[in-house]
VEXDREN-2710 file (C-alpha; in Angstrom, 1 decimal):
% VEXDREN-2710
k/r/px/py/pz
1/UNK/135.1/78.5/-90.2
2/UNK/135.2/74.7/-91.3
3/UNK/138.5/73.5/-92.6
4/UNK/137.7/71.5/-96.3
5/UNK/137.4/68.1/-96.0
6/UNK/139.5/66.2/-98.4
7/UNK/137.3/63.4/-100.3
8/UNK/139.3/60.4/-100.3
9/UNK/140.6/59.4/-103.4
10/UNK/139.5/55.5/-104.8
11/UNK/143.0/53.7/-105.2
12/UNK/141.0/50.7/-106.9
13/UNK/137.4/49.3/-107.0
14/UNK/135.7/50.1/-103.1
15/UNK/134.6/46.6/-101.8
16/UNK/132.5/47.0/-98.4
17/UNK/129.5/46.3/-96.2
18/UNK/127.9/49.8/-94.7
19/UNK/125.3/49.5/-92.0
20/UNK/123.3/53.1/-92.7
21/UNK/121.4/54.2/-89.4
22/UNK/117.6/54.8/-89.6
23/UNK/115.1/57.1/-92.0
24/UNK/114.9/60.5/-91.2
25/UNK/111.2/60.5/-92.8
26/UNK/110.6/57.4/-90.9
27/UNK/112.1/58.6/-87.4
28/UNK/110.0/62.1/-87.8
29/UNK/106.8/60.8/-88.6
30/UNK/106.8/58.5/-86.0
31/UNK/107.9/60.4/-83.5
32/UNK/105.2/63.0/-84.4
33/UNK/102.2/60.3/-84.3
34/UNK/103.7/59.1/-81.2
35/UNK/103.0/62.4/-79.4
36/UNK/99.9/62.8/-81.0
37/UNK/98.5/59.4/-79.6
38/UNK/96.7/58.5/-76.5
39/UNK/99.6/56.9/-74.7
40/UNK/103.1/57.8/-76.7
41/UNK/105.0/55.2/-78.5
42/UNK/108.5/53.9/-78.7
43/UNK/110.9/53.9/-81.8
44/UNK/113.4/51.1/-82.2
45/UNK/116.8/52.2/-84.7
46/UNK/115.6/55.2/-84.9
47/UNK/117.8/58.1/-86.3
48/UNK/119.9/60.1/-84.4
49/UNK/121.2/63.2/-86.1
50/UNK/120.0/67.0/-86.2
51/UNK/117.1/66.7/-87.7
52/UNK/115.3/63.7/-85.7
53/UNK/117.0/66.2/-82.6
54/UNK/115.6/69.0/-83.9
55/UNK/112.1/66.9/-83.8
56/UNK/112.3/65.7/-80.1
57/UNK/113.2/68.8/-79.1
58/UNK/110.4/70.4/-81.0
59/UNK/107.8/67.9/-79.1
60/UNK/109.4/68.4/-75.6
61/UNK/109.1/72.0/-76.2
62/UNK/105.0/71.6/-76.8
63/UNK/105.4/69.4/-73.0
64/UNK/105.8/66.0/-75.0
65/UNK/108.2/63.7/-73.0
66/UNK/111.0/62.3/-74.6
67/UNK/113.9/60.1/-73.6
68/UNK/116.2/57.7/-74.7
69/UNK/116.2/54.0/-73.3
70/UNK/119.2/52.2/-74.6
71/UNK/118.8/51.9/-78.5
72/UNK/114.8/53.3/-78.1
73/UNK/113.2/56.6/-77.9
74/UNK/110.6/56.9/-75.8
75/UNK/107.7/59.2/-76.4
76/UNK/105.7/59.2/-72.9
77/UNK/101.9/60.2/-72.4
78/UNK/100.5/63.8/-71.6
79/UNK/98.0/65.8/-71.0
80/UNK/97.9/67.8/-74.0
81/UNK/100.0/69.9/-76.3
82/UNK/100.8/73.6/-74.9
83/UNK/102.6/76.8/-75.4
84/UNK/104.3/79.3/-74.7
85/UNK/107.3/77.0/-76.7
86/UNK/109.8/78.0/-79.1
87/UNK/110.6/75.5/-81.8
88/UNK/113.5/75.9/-83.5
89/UNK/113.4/74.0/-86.8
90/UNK/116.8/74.3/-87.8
91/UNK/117.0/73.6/-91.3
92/UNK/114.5/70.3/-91.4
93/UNK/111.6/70.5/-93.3
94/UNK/109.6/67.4/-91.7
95/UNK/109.7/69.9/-88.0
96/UNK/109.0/73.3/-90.2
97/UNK/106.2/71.6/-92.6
98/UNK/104.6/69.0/-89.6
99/UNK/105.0/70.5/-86.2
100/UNK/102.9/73.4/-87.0
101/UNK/99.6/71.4/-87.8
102/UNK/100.1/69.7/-84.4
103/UNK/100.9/72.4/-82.9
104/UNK/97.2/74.0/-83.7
105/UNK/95.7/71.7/-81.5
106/UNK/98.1/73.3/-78.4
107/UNK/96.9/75.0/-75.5
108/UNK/99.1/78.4/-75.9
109/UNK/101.1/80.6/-78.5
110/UNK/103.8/78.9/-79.9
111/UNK/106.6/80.3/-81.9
112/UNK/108.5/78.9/-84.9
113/UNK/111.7/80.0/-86.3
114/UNK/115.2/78.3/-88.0
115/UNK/117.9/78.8/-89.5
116/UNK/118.4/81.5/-92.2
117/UNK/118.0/79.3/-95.0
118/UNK/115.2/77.9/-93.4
119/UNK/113.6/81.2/-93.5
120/UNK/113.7/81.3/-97.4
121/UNK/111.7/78.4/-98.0
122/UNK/108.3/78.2/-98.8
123/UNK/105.7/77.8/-96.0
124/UNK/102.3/79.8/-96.8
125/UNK/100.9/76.8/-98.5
126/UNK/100.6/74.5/-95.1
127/UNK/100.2/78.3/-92.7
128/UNK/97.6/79.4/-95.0
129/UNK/95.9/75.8/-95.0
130/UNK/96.2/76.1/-91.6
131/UNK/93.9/79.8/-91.3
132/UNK/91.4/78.0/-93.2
133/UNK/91.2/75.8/-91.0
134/UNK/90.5/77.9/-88.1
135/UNK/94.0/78.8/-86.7
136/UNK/95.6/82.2/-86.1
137/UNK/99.1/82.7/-87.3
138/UNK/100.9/85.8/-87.2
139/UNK/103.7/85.6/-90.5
140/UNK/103.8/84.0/-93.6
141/UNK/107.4/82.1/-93.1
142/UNK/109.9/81.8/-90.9
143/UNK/109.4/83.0/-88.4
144/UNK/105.9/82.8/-87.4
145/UNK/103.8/82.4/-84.4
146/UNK/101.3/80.3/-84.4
147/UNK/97.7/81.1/-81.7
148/UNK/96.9/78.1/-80.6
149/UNK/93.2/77.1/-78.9
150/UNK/93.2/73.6/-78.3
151/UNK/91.6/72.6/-80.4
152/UNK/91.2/72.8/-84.5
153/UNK/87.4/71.8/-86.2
154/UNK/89.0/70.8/-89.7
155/UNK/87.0/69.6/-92.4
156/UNK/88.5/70.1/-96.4
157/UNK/91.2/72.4/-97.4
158/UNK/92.0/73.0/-100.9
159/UNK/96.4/73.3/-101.2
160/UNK/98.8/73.8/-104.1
161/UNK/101.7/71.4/-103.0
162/UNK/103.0/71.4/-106.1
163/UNK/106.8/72.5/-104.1
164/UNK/106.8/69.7/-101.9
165/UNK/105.1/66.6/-100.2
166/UNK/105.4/67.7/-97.0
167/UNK/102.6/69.5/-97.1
168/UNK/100.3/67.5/-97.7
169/UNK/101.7/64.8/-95.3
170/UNK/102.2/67.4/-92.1
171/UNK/98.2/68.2/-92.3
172/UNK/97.4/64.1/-92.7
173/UNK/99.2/63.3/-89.7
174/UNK/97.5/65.8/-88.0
175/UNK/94.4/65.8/-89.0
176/UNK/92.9/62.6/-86.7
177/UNK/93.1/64.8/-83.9
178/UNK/91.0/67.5/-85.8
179/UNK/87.3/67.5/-84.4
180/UNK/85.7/66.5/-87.9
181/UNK/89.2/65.1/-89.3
182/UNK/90.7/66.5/-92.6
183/UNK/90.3/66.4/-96.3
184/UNK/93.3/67.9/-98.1
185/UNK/92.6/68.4/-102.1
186/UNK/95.8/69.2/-104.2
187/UNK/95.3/71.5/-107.3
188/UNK/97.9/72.3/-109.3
189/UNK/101.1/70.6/-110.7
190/UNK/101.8/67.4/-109.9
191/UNK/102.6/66.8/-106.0
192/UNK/106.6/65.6/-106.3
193/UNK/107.6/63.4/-103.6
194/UNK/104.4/61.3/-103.9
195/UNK/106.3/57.9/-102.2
196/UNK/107.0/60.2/-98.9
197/UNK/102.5/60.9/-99.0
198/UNK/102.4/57.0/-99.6
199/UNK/104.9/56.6/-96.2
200/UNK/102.3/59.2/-94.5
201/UNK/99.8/57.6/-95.1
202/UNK/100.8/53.8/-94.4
203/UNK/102.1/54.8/-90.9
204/UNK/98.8/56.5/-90.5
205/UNK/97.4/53.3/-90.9
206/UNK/99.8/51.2/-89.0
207/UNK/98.8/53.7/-86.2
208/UNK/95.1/52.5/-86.5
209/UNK/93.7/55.8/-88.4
210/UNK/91.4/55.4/-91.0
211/UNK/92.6/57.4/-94.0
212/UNK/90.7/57.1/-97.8
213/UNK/93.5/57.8/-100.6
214/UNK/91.5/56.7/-103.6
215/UNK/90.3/59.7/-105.3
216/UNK/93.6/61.2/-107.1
217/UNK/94.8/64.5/-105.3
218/UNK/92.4/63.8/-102.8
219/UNK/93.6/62.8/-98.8
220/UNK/90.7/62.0/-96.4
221/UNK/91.7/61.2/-92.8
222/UNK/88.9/60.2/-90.2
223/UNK/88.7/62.0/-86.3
224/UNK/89.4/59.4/-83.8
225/UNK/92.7/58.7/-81.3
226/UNK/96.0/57.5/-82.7
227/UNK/97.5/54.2/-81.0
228/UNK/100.3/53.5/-78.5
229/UNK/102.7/51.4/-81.2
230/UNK/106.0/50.2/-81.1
231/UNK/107.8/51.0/-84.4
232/UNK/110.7/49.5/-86.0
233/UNK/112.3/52.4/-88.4
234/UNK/114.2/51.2/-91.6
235/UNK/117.4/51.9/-92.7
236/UNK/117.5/54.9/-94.8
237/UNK/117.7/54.1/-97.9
238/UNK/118.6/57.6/-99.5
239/UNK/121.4/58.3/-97.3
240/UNK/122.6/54.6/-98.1
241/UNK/122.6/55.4/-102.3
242/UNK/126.4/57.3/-101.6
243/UNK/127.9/54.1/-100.8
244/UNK/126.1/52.5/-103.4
245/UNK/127.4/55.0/-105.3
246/UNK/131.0/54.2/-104.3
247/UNK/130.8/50.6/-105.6
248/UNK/129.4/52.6/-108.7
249/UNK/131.9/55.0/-109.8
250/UNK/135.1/52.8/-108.5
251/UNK/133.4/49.3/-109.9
252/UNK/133.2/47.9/-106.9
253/UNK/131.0/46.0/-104.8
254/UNK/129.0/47.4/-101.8
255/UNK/126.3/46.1/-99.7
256/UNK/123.7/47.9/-97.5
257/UNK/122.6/45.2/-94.4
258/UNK/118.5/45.1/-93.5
259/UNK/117.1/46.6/-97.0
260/UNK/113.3/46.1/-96.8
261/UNK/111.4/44.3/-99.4
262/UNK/108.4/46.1/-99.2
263/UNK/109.3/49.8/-98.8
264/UNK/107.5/53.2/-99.2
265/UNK/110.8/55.3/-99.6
266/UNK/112.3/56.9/-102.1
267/UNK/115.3/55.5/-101.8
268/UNK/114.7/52.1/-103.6
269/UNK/114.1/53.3/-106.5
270/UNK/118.1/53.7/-106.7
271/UNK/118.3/50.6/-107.9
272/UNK/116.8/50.8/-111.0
273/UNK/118.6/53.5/-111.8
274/UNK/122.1/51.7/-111.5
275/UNK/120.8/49.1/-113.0
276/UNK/119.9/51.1/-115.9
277/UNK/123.3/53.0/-115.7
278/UNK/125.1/49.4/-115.9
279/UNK/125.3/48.4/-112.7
280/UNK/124.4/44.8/-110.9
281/UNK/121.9/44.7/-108.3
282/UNK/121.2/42.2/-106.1
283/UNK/118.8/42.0/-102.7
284/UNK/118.9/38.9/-100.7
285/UNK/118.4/37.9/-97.0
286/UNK/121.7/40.1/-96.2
287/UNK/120.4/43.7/-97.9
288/UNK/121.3/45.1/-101.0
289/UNK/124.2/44.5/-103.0
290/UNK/125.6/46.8/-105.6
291/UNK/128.1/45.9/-108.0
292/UNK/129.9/48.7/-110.7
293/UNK/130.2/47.8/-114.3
294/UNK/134.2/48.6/-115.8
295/UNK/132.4/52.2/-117.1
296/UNK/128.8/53.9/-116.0
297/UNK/126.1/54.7/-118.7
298/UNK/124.8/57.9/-119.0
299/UNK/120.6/58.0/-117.8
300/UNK/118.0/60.0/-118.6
301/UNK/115.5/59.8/-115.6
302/UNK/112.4/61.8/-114.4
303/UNK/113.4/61.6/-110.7
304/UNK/109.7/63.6/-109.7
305/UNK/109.1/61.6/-107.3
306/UNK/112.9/61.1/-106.0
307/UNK/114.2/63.9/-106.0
308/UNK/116.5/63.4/-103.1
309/UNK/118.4/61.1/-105.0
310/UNK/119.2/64.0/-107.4
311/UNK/122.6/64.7/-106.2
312/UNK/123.9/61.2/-105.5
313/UNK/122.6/60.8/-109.6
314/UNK/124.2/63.9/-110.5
315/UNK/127.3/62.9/-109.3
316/UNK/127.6/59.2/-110.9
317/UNK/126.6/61.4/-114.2
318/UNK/129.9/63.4/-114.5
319/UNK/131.6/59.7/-114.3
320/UNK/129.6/58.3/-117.2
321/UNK/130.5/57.8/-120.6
322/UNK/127.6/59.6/-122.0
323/UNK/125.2/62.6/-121.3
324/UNK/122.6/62.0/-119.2
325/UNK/119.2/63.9/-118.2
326/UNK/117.4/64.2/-115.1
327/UNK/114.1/65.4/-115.5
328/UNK/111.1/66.1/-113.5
329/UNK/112.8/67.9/-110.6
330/UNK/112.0/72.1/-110.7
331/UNK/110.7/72.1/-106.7
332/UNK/114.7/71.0/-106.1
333/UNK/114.9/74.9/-106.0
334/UNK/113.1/75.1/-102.8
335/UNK/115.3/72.8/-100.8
336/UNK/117.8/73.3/-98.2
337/UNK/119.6/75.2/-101.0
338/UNK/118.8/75.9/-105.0
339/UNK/119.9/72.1/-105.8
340/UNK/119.4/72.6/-109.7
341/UNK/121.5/75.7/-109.1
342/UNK/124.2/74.1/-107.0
343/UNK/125.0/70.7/-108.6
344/UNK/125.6/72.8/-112.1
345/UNK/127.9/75.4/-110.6
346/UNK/129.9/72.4/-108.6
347/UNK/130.3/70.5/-111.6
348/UNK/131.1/73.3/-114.0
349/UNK/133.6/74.5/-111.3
350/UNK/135.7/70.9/-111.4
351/UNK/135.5/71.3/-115.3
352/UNK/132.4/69.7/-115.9
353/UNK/129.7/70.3/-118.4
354/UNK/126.4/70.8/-116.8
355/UNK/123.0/72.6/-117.8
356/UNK/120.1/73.7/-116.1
357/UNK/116.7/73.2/-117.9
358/UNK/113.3/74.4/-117.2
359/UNK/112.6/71.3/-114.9
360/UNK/116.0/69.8/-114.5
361/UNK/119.9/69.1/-115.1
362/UNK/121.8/68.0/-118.5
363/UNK/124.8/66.1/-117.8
364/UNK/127.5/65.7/-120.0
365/UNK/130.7/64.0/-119.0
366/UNK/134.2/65.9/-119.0
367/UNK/137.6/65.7/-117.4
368/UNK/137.1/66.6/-114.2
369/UNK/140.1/68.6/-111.8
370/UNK/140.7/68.9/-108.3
371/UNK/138.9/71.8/-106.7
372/UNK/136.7/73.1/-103.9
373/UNK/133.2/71.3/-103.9
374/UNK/130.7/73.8/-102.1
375/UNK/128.1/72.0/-99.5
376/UNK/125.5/75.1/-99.1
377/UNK/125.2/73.8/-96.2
378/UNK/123.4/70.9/-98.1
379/UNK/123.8/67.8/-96.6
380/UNK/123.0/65.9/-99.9
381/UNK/125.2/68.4/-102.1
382/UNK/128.0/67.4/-99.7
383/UNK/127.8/63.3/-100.1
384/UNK/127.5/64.4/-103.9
385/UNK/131.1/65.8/-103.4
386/UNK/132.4/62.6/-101.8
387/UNK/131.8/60.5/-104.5
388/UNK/133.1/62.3/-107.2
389/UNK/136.1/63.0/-104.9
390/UNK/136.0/59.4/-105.2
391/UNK/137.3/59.1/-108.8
392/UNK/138.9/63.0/-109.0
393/UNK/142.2/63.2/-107.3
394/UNK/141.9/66.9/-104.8
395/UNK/138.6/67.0/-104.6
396/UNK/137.7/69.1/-101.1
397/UNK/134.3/69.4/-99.7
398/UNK/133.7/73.3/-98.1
399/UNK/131.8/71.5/-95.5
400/UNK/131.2/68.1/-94.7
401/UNK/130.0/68.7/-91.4
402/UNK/126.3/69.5/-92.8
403/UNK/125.8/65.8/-93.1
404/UNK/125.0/65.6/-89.4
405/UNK/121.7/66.8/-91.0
406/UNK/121.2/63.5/-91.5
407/UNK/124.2/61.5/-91.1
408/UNK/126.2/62.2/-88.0
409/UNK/129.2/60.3/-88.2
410/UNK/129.3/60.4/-92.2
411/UNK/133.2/61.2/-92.8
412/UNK/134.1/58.0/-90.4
413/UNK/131.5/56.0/-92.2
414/UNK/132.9/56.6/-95.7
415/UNK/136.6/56.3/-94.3
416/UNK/135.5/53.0/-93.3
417/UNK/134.0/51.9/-96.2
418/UNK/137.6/52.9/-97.9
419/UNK/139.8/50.8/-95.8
END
């Protein structure tokens, strides 16, 4: 059993500079179009934690070389995907929701399982693509075992991603190496996510695929090779918003070095939403600078297409001087845990005042009290816990050690930022 992890306590405003390691979505996809390329690739401030582990080991399994040189990874040439392999996707959806469309292509049965959250999240909607498409999979979830042939003929598949993004970006990155490409047509409710299919597709494109994105709902990418490229991954921006956060709640001032000015991630969007909850923002040469007002506004937000930053929002909510509403999130069910679910019984549990809607959370600000923040082995529910720990003497989080989802050395880093 993890001990509790006692969230430091804000003696005064938090004043600091926090260098965040590299994008998870970033990291994944690249390493993924790098072993699905003609002569590999290498990735430069890449992310090391679980998932991105989870990812190389995932592609060494299908007989993908991968090794670190210094501060790269390097993703060598081969001859081909192949099985027999295991791939153990943990609890990361980018190796659950993109291996297995590469993995169609491999030479050799190959077998997907995780952990046993993992199992309890939807997958038919890519597997099921993936049948039309010609494959033969044996399950509907985790696990699942997956025929391959070689080869896949693609052509147009008709999904509901409605629960998540990933869907429709693990067939696109795929889908060059398909014999007649792929066409993936959404129906349904919106796709949520949509930045993380806009990331997709860019890198796509930076890896000299021709992909048409014109037509809403509508994906088209062309059959040809994907090129040898160097990439340079981000910082990522979502698991920087805590320690935005920080100068937030405490009215301090935190900046984030090497923020890009032209991003697809989620993650910038957080800063209109401080701004809009009262906070300063400022992006120079440096990065990004966040400064707290004396006492956060309440928001009302549709976070649709952001809905990672739920929790980190959630949190600066129960700080605010008025209710706020965050809208637009239902798939937050299907994550690593019920997130709708969670953030209400967490706050509610430190004395709180939160509400689940049909597509979302109503916030409204209450004396909080120390207590035991539960993770659920979430590592954004987690950091959500650290920050109101920030400004709520006693707060313990269960277990802080599912940030090395994405964050390895998190408790260290937010120490740091504190001294």
């Amino acid at each position: 059993m993890n001990q509790p992890w006692a969230a430091p306590f804000a003696t005064g405003p938090v004043h600091a500079t926090v260098a965040v390691p590299g994008s998870k979505s970033i990291t994944n996809r690249a390493l993924l179009l790098a072993a699905l390329s003609d002569g590999g690739g290498t990735l430069t401030g890449a992310l090391r934690s679980r998932d991105s582990q989870l990812m190389c080991d995932a592609l060494r399994a299908l007989g993908v070389p991968v090794t670190d040189d210094g501060d790269q990874v390097v993703v060598g040439a081969h001859a081909g995907l192949r099985g027999p392999a295991l791939v153990d996707c943990g609890l990361a959806g980018t190796v659950m929701r993109f291996v297995p469309p590469a993995a169609a292509i491999a030479d050799g049965e190959v077998r997907f399982d995780g952990d046993p959250r993992a199992r309890e999240r939807p997958m038919s909607t890519v597997l099921d693509a993936l049948r039309a498409l010609g494959a033969v999979i044996d399950g509907d979830g985790l696990p699942f075992t997956l025929h391959g042939k070689g080869r896949v003929a693609g052509g147009t598949v008709t999904i509901d991603a409605s629960a998540s993004s990933q869907f429709v970006s693990g067939l696109l990155l795929a889908g060059a190496r398909y014999d007649a490409g792929l066409t993936v047509q959404h129906v349904g409710k919106p796709v949520p996510s949509l930045p993380h299919i806009d990331m997709t597709v860019r890198m796509l494109r930076e890896a000299g695929v021709t992909v048409a994105d014109d037509e809403p709902n509508t994906w088209h990418v062309e059959p040809g090779p994907i090129a040898y490229r160097d990439w340079v991954v981000e910082p990522d921006l979502s698991n920087a918003t805590p320690f935005l956060a920080a100068a937030a709640a405490t009215g301090g001032s935190v900046t984030v070095p090497g923020w890009p000015t032209d991003t697809t991630q989620p993650g910038d969007v957080f800063r209109e939403i401080a701004t809009r909850m009262g906070c300063t923002v400022e992006r120079d040469g440096s990065g990004l600078t966040v400064t707290g007002p004396d006492q956060l506004s309440g928001i009302d937000f549709d976070l649709h297409d952001v809905g990672e930053l739920t929790p980190t929002v959630a949190a600066l909510a129960v700080l605010a001087d008025g209710p706020s509403v965050l809208r637009g999130i239902a798939h937050l069910r299907g994550h690593e845990t019920d997130r709708l679910a969670a953030l209400a019984a967490e706050i509610n549990a430190l004395g709180g005042h939160a509400t689940e809607t049909e597509d979302g959370l109503e916030i409204t600000p209450k004396p909080l009290h120390a207590g035991l923040w539960k993770a659920y082995e979430d590592h954004r529910m987690a950091t959500a816990g650290a920050i109101v720990g920030l400004m709520v003497p006693g707060v313990e989080v269960d277990d802080i050690g599912t940030t090395s989802k994405t964050l390895p050395d998190f408790p260290a880093m937010w120490a740091g930022m504190l001294q």
